[in-house]
mmCIF file of the N, C-alpha and C atoms, coordinates in Angstrom:
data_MODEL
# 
_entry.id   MODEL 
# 
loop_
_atom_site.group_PDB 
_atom_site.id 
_atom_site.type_symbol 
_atom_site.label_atom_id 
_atom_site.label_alt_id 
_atom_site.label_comp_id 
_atom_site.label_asym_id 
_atom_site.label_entity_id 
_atom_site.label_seq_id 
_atom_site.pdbx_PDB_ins_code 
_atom_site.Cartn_x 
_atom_site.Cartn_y 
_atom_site.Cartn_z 
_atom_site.occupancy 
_atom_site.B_iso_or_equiv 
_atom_site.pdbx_formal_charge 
_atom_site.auth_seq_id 
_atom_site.auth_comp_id 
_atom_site.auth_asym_id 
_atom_site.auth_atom_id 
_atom_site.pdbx_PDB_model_num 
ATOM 1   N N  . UNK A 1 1  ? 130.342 102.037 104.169 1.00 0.00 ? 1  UNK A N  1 
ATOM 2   C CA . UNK A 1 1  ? 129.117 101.462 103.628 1.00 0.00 ? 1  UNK A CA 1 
ATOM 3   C C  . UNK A 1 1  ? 129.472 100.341 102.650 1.00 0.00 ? 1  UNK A C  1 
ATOM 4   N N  . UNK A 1 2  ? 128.823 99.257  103.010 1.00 0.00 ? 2  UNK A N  1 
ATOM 5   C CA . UNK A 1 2  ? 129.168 97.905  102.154 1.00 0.00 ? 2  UNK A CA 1 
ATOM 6   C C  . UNK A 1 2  ? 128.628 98.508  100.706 1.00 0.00 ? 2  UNK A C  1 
ATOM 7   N N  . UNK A 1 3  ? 128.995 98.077  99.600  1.00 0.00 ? 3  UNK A N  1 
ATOM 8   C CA . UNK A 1 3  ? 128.326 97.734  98.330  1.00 0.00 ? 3  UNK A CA 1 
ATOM 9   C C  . UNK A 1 3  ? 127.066 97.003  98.315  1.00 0.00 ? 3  UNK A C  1 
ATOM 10  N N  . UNK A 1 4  ? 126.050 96.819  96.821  1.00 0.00 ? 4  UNK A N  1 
ATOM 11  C CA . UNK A 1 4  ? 125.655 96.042  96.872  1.00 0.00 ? 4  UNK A CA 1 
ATOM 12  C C  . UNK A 1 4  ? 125.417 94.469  96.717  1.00 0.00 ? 4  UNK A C  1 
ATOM 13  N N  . UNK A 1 5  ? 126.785 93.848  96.439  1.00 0.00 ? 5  UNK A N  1 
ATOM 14  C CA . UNK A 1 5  ? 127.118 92.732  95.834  1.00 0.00 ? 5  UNK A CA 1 
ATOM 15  C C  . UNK A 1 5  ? 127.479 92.138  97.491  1.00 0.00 ? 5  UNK A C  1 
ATOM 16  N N  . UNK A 1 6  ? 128.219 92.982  98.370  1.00 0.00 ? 6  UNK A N  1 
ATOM 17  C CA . UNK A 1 6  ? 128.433 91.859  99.577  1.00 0.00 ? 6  UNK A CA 1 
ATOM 18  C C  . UNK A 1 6  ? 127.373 92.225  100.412 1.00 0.00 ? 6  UNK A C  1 
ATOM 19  N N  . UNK A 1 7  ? 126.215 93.600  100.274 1.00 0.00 ? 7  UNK A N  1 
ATOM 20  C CA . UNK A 1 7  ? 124.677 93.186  101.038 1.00 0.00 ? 7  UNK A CA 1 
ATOM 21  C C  . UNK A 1 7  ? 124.300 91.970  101.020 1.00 0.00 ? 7  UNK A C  1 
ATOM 22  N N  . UNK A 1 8  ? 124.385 91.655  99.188  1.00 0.00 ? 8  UNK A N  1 
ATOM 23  C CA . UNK A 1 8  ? 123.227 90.757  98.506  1.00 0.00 ? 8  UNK A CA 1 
ATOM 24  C C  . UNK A 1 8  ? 123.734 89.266  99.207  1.00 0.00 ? 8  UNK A C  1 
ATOM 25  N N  . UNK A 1 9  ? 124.982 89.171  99.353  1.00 0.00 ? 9  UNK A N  1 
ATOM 26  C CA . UNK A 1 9  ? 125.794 87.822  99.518  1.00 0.00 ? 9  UNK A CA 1 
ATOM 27  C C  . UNK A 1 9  ? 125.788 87.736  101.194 1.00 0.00 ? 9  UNK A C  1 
ATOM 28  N N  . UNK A 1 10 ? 125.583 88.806  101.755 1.00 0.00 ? 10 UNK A N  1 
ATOM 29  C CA . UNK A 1 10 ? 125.157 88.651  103.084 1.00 0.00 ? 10 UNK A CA 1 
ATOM 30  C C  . UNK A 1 10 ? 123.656 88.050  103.486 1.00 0.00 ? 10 UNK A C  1 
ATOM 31  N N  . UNK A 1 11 ? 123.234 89.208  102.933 1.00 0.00 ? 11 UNK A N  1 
ATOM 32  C CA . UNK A 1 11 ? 121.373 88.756  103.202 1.00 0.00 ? 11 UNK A CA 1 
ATOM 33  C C  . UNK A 1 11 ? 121.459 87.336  102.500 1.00 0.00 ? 11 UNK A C  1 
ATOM 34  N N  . UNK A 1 12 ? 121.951 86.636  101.807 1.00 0.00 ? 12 UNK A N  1 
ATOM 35  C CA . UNK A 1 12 ? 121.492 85.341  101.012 1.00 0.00 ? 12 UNK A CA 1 
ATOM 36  C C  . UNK A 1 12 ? 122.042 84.301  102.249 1.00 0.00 ? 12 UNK A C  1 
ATOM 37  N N  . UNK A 1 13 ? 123.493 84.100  102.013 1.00 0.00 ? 13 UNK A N  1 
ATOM 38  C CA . UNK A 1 13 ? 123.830 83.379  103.540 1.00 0.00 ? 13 UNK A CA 1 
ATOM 39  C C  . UNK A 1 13 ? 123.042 83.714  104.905 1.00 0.00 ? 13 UNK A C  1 
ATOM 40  N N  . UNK A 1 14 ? 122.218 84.405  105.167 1.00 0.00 ? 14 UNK A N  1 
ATOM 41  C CA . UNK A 1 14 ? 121.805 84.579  106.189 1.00 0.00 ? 14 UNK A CA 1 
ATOM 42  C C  . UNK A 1 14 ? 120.666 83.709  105.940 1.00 0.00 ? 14 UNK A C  1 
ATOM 43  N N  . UNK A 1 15 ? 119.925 84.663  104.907 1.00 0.00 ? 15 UNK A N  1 
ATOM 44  C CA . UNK A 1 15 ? 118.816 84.403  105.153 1.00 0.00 ? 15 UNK A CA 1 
ATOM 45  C C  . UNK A 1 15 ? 118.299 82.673  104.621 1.00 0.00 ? 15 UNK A C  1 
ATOM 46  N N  . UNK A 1 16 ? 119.701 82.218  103.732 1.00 0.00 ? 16 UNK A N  1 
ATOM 47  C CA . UNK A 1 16 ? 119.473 80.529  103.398 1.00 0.00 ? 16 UNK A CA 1 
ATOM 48  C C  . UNK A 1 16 ? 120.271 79.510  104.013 1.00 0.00 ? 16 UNK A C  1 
ATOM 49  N N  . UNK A 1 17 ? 120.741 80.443  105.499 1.00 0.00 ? 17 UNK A N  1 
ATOM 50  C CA . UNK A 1 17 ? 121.265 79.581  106.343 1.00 0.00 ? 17 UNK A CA 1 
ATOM 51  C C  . UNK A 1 17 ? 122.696 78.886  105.895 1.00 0.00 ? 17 UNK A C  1 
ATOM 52  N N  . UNK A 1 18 ? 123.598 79.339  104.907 1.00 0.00 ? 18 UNK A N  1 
ATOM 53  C CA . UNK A 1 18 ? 124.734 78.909  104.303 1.00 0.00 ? 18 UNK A CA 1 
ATOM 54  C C  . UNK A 1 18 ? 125.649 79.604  104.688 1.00 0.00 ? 18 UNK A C  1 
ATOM 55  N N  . UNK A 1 19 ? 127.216 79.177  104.447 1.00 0.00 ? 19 UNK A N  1 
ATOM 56  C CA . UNK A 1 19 ? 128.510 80.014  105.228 1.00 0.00 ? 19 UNK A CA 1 
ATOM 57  C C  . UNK A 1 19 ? 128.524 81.321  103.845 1.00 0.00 ? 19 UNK A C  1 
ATOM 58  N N  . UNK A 1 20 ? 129.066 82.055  103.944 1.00 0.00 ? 20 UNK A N  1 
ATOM 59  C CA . UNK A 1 20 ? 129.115 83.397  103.892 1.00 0.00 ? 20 UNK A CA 1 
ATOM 60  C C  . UNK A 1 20 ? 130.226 82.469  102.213 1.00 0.00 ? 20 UNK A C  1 
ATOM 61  N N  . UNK A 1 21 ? 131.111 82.019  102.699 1.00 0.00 ? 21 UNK A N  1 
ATOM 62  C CA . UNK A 1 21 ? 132.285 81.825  102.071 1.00 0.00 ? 21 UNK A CA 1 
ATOM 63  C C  . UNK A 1 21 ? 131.369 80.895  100.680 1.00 0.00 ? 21 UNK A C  1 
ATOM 64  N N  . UNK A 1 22 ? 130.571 80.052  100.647 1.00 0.00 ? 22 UNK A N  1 
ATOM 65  C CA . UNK A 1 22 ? 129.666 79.473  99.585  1.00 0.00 ? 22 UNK A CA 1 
ATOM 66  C C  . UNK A 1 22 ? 128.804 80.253  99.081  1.00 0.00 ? 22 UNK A C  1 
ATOM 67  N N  . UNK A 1 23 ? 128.395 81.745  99.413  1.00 0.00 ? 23 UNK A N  1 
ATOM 68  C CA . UNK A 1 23 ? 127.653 82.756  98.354  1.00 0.00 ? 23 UNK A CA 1 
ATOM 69  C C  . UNK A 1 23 ? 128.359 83.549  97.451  1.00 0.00 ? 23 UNK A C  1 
ATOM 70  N N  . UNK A 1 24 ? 129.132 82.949  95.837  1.00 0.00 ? 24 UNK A N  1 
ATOM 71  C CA . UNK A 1 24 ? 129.670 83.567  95.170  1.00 0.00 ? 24 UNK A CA 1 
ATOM 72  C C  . UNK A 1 24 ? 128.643 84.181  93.813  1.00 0.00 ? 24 UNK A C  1 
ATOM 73  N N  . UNK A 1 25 ? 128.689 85.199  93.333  1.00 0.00 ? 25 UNK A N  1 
ATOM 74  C CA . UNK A 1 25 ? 128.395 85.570  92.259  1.00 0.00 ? 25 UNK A CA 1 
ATOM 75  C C  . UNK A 1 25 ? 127.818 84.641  91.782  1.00 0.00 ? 25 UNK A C  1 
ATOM 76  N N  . UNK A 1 26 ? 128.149 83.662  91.178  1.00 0.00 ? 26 UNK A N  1 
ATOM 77  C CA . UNK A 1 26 ? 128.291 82.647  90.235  1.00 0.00 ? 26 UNK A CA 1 
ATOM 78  C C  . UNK A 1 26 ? 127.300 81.346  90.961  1.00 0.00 ? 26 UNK A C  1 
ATOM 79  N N  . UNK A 1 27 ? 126.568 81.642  92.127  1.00 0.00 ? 27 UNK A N  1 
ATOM 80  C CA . UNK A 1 27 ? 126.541 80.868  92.881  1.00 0.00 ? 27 UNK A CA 1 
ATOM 81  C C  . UNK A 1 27 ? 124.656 80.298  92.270  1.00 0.00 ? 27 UNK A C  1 
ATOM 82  N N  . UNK A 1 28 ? 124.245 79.701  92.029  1.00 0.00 ? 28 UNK A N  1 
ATOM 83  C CA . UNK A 1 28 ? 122.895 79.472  92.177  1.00 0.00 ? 28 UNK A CA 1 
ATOM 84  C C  . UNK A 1 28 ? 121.864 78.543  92.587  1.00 0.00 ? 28 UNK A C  1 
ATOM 85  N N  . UNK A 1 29 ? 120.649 79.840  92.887  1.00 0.00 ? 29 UNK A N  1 
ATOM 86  C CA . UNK A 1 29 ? 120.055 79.228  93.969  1.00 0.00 ? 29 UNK A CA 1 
ATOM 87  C C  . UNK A 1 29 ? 119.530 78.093  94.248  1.00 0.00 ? 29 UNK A C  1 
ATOM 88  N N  . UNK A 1 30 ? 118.946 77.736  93.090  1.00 0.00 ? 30 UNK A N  1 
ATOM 89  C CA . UNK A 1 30 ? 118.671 75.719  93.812  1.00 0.00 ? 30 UNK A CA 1 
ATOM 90  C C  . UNK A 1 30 ? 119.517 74.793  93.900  1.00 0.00 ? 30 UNK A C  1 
ATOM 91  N N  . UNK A 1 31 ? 120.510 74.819  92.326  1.00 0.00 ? 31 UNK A N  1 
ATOM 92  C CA . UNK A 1 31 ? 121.451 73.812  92.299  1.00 0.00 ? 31 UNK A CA 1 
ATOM 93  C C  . UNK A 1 31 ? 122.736 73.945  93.268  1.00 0.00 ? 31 UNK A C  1 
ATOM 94  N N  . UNK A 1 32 ? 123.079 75.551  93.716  1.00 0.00 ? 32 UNK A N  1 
ATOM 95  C CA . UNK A 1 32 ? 124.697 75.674  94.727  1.00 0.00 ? 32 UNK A CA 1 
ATOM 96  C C  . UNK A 1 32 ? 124.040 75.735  96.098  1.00 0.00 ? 32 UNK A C  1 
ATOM 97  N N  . UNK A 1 33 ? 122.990 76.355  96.164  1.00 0.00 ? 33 UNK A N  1 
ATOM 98  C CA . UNK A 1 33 ? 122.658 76.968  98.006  1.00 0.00 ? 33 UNK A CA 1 
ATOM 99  C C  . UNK A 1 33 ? 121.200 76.095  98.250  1.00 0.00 ? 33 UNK A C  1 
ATOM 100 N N  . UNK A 1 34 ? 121.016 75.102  97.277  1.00 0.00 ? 34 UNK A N  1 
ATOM 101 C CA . UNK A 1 34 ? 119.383 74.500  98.067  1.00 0.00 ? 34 UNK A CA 1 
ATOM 102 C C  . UNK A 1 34 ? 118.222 75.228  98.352  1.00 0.00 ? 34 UNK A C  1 
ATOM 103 N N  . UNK A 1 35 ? 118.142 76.234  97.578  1.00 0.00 ? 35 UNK A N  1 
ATOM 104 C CA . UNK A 1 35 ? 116.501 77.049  98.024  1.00 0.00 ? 35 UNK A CA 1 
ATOM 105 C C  . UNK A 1 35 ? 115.747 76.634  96.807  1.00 0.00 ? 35 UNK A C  1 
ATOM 106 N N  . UNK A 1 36 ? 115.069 76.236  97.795  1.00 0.00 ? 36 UNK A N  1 
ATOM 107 C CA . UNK A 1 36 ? 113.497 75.987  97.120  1.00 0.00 ? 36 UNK A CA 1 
ATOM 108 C C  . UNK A 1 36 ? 112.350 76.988  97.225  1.00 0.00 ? 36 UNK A C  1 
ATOM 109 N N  . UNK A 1 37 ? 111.502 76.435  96.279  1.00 0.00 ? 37 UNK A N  1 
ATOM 110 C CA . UNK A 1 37 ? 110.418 77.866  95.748  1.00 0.00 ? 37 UNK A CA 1 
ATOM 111 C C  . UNK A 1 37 ? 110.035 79.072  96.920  1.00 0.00 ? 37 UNK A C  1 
ATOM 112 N N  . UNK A 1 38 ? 110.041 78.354  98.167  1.00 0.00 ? 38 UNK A N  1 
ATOM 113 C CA . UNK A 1 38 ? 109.500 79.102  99.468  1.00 0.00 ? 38 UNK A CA 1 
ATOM 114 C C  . UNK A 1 38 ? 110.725 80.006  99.494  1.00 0.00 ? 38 UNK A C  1 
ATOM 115 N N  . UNK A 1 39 ? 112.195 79.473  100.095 1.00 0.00 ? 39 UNK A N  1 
ATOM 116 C CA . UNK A 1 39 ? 112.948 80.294  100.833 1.00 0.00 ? 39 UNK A CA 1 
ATOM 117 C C  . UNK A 1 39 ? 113.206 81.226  98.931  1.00 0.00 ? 39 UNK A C  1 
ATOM 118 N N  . UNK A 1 40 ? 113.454 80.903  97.987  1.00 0.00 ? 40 UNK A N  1 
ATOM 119 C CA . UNK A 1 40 ? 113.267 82.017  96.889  1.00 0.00 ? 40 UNK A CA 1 
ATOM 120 C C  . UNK A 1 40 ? 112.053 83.496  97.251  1.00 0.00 ? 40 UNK A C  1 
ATOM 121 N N  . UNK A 1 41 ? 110.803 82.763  97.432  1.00 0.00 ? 41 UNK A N  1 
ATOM 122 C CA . UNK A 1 41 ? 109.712 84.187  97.868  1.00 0.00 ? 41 UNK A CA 1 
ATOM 123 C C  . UNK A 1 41 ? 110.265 84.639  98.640  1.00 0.00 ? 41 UNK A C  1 
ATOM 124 N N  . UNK A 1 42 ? 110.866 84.087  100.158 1.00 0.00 ? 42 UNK A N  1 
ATOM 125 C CA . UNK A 1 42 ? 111.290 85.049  101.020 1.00 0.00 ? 42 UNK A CA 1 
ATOM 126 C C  . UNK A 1 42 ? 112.267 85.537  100.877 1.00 0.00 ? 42 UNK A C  1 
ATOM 127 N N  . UNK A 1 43 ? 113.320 85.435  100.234 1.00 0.00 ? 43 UNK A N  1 
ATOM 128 C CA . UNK A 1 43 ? 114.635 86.071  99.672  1.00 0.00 ? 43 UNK A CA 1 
ATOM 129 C C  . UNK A 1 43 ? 114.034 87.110  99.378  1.00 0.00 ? 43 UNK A C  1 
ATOM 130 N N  . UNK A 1 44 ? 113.014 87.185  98.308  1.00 0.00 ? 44 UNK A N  1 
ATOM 131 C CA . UNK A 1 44 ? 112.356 88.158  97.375  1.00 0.00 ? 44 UNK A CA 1 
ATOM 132 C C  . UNK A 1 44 ? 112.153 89.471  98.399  1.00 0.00 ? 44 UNK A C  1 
ATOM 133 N N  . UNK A 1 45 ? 110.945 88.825  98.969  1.00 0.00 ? 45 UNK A N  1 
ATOM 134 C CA . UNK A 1 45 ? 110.393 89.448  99.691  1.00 0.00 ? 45 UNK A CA 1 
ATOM 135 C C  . UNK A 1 45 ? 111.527 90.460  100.692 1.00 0.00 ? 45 UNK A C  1 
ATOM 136 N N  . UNK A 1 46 ? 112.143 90.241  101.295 1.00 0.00 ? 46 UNK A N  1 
ATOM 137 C CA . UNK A 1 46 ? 112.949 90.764  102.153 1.00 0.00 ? 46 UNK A CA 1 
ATOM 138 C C  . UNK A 1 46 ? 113.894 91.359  101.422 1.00 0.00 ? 46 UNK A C  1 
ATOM 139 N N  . UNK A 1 47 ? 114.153 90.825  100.232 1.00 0.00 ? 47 UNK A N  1 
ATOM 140 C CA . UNK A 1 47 ? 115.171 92.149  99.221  1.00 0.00 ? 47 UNK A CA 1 
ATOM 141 C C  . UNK A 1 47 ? 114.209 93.282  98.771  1.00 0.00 ? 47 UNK A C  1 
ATOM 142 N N  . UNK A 1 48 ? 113.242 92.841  98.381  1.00 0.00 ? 48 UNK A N  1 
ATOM 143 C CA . UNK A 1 48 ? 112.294 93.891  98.161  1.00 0.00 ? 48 UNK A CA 1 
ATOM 144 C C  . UNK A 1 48 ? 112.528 94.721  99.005  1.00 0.00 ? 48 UNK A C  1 
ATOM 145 N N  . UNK A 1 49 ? 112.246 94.750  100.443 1.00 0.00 ? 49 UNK A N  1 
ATOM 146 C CA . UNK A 1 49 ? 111.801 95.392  101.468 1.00 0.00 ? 49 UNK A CA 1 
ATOM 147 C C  . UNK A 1 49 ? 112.896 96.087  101.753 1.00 0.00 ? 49 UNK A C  1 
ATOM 148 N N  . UNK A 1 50 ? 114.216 95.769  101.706 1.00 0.00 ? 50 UNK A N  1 
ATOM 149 C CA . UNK A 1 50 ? 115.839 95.980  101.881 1.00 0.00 ? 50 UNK A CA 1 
ATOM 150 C C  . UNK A 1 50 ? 116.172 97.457  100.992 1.00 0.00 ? 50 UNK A C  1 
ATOM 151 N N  . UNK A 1 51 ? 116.538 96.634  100.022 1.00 0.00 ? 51 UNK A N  1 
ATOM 152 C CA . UNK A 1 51 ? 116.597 97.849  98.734  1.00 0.00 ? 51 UNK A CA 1 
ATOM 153 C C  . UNK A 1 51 ? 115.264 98.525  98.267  1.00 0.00 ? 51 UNK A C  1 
ATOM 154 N N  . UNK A 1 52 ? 113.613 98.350  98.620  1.00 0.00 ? 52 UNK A N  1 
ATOM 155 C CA . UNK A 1 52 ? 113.314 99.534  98.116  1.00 0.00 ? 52 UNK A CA 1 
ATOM 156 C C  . UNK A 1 52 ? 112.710 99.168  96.806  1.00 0.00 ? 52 UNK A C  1 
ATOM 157 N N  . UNK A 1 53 ? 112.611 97.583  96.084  1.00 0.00 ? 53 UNK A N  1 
ATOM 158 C CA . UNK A 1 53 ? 112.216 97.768  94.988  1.00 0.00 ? 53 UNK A CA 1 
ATOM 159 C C  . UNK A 1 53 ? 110.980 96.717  94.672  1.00 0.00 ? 53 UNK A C  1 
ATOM 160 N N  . UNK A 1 54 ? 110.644 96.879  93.055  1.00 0.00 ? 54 UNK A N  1 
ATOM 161 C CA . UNK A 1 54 ? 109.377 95.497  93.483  1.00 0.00 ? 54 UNK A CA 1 
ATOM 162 C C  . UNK A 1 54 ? 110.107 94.468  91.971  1.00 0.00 ? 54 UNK A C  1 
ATOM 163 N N  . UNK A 1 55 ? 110.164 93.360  92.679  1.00 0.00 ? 55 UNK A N  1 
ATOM 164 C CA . UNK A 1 55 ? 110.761 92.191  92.166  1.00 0.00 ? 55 UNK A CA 1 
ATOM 165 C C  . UNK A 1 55 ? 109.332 91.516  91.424  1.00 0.00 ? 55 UNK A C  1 
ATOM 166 N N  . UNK A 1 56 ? 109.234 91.262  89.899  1.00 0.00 ? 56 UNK A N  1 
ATOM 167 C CA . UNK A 1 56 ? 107.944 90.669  89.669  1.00 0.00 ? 56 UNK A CA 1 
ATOM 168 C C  . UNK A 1 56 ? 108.014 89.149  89.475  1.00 0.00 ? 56 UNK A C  1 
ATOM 169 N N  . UNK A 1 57 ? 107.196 88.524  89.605  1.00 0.00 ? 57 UNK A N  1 
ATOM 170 C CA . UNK A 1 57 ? 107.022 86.889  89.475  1.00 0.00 ? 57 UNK A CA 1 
ATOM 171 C C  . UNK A 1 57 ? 107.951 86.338  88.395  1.00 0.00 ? 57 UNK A C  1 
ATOM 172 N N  . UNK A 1 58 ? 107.999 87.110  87.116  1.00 0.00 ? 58 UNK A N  1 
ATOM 173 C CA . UNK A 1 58 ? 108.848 87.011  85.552  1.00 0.00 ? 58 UNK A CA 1 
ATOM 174 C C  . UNK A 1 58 ? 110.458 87.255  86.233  1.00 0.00 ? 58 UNK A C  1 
ATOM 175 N N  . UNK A 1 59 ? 110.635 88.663  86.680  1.00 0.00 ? 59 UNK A N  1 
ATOM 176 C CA . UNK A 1 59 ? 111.844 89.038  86.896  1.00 0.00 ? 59 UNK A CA 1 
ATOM 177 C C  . UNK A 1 59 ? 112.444 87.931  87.737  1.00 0.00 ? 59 UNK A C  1 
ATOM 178 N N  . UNK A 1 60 ? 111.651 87.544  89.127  1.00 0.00 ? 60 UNK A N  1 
ATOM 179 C CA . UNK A 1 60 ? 112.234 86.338  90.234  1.00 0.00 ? 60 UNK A CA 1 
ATOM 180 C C  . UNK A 1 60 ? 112.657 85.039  89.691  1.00 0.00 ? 60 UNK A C  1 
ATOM 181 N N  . UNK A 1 61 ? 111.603 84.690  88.111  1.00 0.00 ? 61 UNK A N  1 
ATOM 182 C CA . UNK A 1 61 ? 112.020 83.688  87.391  1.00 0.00 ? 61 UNK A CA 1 
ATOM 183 C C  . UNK A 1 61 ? 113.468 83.661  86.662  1.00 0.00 ? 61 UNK A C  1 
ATOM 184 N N  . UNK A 1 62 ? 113.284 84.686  86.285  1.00 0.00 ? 62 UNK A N  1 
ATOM 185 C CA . UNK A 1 62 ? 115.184 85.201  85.645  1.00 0.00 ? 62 UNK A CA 1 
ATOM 186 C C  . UNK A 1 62 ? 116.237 85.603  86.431  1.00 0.00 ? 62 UNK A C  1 
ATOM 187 N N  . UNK A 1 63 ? 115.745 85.672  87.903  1.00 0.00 ? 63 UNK A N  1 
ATOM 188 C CA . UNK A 1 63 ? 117.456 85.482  88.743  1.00 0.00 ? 63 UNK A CA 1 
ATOM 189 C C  . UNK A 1 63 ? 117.770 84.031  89.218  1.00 0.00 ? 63 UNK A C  1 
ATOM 190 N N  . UNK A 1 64 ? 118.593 83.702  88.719  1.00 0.00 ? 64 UNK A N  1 
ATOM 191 C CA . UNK A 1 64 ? 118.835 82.265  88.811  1.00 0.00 ? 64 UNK A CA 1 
ATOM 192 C C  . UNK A 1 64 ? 120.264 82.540  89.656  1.00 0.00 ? 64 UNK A C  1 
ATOM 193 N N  . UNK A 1 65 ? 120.961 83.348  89.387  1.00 0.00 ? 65 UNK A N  1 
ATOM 194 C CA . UNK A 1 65 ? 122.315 83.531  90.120  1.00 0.00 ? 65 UNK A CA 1 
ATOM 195 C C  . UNK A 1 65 ? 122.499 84.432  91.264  1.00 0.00 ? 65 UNK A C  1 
ATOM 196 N N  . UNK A 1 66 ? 123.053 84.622  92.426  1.00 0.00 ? 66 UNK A N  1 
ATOM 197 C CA . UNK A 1 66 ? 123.318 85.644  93.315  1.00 0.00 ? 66 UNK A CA 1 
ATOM 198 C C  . UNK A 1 66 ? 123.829 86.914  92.394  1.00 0.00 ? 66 UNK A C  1 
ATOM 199 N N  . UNK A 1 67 ? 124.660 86.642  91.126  1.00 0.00 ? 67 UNK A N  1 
ATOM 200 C CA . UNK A 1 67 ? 125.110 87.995  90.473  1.00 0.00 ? 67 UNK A CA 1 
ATOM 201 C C  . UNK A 1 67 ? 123.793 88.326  89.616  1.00 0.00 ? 67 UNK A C  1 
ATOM 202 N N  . UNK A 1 68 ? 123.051 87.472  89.772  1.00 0.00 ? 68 UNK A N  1 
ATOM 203 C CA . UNK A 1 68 ? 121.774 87.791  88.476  1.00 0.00 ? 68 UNK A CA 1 
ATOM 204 C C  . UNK A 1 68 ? 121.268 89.129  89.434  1.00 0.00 ? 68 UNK A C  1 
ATOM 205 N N  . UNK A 1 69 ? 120.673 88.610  90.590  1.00 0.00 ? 69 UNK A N  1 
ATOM 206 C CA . UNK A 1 69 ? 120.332 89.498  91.860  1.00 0.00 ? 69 UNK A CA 1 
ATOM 207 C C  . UNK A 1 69 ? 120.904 91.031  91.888  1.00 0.00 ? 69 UNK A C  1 
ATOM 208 N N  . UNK A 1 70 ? 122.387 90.602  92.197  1.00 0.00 ? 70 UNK A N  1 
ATOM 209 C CA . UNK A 1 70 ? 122.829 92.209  92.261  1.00 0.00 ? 70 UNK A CA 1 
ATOM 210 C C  . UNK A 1 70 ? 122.969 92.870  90.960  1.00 0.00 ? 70 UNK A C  1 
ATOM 211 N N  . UNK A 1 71 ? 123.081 92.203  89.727  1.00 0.00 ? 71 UNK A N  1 
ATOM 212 C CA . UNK A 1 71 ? 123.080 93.136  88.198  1.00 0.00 ? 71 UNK A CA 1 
ATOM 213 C C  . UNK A 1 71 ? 121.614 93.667  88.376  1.00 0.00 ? 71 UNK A C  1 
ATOM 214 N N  . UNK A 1 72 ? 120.730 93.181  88.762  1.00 0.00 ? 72 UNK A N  1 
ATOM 215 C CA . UNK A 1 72 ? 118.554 93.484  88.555  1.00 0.00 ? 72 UNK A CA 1 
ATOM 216 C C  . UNK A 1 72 ? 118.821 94.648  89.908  1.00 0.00 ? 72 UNK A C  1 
ATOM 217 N N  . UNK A 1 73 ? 119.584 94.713  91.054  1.00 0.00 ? 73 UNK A N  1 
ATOM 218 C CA . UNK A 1 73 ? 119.171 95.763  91.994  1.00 0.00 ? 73 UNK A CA 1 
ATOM 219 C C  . UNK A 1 73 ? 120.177 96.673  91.540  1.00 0.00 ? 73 UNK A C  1 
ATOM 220 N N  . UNK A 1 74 ? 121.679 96.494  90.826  1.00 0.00 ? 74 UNK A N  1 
ATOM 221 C CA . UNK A 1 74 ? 122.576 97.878  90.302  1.00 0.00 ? 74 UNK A CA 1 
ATOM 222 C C  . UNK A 1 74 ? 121.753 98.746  89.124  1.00 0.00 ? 74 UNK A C  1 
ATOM 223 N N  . UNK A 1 75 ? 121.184 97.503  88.055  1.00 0.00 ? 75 UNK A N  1 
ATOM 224 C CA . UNK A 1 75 ? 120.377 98.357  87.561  1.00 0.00 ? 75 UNK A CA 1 
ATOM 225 C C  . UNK A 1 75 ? 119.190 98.968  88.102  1.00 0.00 ? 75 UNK A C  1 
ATOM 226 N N  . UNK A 1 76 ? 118.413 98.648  88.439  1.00 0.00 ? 76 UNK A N  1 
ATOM 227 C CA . UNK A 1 76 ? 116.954 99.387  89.617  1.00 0.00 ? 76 UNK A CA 1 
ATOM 228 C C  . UNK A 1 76 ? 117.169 100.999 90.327  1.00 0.00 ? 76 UNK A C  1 
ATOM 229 N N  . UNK A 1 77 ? 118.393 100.279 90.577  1.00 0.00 ? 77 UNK A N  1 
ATOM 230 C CA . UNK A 1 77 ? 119.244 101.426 91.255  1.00 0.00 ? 77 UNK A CA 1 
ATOM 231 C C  . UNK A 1 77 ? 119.745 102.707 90.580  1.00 0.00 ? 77 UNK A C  1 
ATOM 232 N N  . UNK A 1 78 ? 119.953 102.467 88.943  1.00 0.00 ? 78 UNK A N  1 
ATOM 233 C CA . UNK A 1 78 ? 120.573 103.001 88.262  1.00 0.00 ? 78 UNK A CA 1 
ATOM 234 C C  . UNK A 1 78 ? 122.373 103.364 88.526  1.00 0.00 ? 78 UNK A C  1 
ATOM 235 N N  . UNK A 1 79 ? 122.590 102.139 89.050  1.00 0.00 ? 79 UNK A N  1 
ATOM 236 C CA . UNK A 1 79 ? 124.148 101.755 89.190  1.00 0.00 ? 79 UNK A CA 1 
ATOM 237 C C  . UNK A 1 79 ? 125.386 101.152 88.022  1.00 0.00 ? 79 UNK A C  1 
ATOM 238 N N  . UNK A 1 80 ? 125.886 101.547 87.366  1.00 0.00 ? 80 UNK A N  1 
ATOM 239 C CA . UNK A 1 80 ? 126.436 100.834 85.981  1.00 0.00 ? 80 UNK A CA 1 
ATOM 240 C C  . UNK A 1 80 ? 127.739 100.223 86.192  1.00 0.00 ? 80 UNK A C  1 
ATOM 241 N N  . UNK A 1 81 ? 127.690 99.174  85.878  1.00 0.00 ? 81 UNK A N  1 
ATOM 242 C CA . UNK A 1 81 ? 129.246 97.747  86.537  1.00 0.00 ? 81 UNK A CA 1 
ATOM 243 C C  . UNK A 1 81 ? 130.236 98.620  85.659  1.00 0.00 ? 81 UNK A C  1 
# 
């Protein structure tokens, strides 16, 4: 069973159409991978649906990074780095 840090880096390259090898931690979403406000909702949306949780308009504003992402679903999760 994968973790959740190479789910998150999977579903993101997939789902923003980028190589696998350009979704790092550190990576973010408008200025490193080009998503704009739309493909952000659907990220949302489909992580939501993935893991199980509800992502709010505030919280979606404060993931700015792919690691922002997986620290908001380890914690949700009650997972501790």
């Amino acid at each position: 069973m994968i973790d959740v840090e190479e789910r998150v880096r999977v579903i993101v390259a997939d789902r923003l159409d980028v190589p696998l090898e350009e979704v790092a931690l550190s990576s973010r979403f408008a200025e490193d991978l080009a998503a704009d406000s739309l493909d952000r909702l659907e990220l949302r949306l489909f992580l939501e649906d993935v893991f199980g949780v509800k992502i709010t308009d505030d919280q979606q504003d404060a993931l700015l990074t792919v690691g922002d992402v997986v620290a908001f679903l380890n914690h949700s999760q009650g997972v501790t780095a």
